[in-house]
C-alpha positions in Angstrom: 0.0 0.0 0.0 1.3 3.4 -1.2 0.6 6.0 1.6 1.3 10.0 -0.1 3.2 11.7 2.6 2.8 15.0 1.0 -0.9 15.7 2.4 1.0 15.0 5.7 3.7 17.5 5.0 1.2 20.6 4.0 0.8 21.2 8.3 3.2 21.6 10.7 3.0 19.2 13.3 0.0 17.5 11.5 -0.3 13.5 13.2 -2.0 11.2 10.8 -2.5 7.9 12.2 -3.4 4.9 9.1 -4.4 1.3 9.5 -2.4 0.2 6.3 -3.2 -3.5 5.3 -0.4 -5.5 4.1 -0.6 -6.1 0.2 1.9 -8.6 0.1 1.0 -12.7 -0.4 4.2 -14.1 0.0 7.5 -13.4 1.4 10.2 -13.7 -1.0 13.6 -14.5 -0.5 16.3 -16.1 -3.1 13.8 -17.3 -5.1 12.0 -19.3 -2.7 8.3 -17.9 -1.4 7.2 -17.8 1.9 3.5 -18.4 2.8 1.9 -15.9 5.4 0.2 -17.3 8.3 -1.2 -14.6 10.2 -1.4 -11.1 8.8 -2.4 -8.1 10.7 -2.7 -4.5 9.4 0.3 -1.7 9.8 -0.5 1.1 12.5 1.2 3.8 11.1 1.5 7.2 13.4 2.8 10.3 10.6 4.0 13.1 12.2 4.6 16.4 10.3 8.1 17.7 12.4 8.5 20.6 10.1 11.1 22.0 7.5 10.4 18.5 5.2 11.2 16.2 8.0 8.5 13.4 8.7 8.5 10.6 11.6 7.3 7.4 11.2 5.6 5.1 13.8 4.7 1.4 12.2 4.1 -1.8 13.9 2.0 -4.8 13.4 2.3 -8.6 13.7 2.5 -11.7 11.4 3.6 -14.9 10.7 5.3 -16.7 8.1 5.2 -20.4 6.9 9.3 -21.0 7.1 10.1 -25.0 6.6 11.7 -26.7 9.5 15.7 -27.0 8.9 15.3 -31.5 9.1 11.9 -32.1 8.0 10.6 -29.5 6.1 7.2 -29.5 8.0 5.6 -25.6 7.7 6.4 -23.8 11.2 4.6 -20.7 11.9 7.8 -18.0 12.8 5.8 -15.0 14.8 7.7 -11.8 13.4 6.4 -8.5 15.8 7.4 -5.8 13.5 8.6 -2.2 15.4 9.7 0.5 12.7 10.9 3.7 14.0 12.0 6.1 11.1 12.7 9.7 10.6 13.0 11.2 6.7 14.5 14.5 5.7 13.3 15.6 2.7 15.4 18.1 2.3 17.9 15.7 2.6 19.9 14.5 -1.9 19.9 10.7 -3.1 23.2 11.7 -2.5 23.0 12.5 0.7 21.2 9.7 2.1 23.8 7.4 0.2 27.0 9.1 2.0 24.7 8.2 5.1 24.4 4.6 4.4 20.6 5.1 4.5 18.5 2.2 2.9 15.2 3.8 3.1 14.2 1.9 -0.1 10.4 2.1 0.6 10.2 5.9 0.0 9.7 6.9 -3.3 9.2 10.9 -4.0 6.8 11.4 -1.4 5.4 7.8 -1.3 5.8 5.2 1.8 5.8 2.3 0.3 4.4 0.0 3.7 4.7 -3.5 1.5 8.4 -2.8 0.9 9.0 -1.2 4.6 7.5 -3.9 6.2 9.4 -6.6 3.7 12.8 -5.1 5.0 12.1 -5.3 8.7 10.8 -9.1 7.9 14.4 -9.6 5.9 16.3 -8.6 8.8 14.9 -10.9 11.0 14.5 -14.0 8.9 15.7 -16.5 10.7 18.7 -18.4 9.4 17.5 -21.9 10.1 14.3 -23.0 11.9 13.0 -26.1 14.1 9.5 -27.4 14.7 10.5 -28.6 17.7 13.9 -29.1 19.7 14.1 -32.9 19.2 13.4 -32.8 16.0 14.3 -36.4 13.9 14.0 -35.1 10.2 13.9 -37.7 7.5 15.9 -41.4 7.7 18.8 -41.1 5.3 17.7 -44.0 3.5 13.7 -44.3 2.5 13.4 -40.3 3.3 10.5 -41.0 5.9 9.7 -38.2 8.6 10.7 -39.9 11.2 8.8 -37.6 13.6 5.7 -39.4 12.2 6.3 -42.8 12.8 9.7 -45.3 12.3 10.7 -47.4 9.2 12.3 -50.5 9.2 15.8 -49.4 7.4 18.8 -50.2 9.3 19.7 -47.2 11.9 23.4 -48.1 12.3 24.3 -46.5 8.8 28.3 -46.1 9.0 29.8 -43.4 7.2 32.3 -44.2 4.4 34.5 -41.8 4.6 35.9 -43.1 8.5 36.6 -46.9 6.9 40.3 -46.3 7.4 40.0 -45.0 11.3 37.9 -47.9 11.9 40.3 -50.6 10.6 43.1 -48.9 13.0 40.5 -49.4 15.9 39.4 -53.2 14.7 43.1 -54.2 14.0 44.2 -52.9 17.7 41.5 -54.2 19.6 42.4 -55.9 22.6 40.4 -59.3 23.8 
């Protein structure tokens, strides 16, 4: 949802407060999309500080459909979103570059909320996720989930690559 900031900025210390509902379907992230669960609307709080500087208030909740890490069941990852942001618009492109500032969801005098509320979701995306601590994934050798039930491959599946260290331990064995 585009909100036009420039209404906001015709009043000095004008306070527009917006229940913005999220636009996006899916989360996207290197080329993989990302169900929502829960999706609540953006409060946004728009204050008018003067001299083309605006303050920005959003938050809202959601949650996002994010694979476990072992058996790729859906677990819902709660994200509470908390953006705090103040724009000078008096302020170049080149300006805000030399300041290292990523403000990517303002366009002329459009807030972009989607792409805001994308970012924040980006810097907390989890790197891996469980669906629960004890999680068992998938048996190595009929791909089963394992957390639904057992199968009947062996379990005591050696790995190759230590043949040699266990001939050294077989050959010295004592009796």
């Amino acid at each position: 949802m585009l909100v036009n900031l420039s209404k906001i900025m015709s009043t000095k210390g004008k306070v527009e407060h917006i229940l913005a509902p999220l636009e996006l379907k899916t989360f996207q992230q290197e080329g993989t999309d990302y169900a929502f669960g829960e999706v609540n609307p953006v409060e946004l709080t728009i204050t008018h500080l003067g001299d083309k500087r605006v303050s920005i208030e959003a938050s809202t909740n959601l949650t996002v459909l994010i694979p476990c890490s072992r058996c790729l069941d859906d677990v819902e990852t709660k994200f509470d979103i908390h953006v705090s942001k103040e724009l000078d618009f008096n302020e170049s492109d080149e300006d805000r570059i030399k300041e290292l500032d990523e403000a990517n969801y303002v366009k002329g005098f459009d807030l972009d909320v989607d792409q805001m509320i994308y970012d924040e979701i980006l810097i907390d995306f989890p790197i891996s996720v469980l669906c629960k601590e004890d999680c068992k994934g998938f048996c190595n050798v009929c791909g089963m989930n394992l957390n639904h039930g057992t199968c009947s491959c062996e379990s005591t599946s050696l790995d190759p690559r230590m043949a040699a260290i266990r001939d050294i331990f077989n050959n010295f064995k004592e009796v």
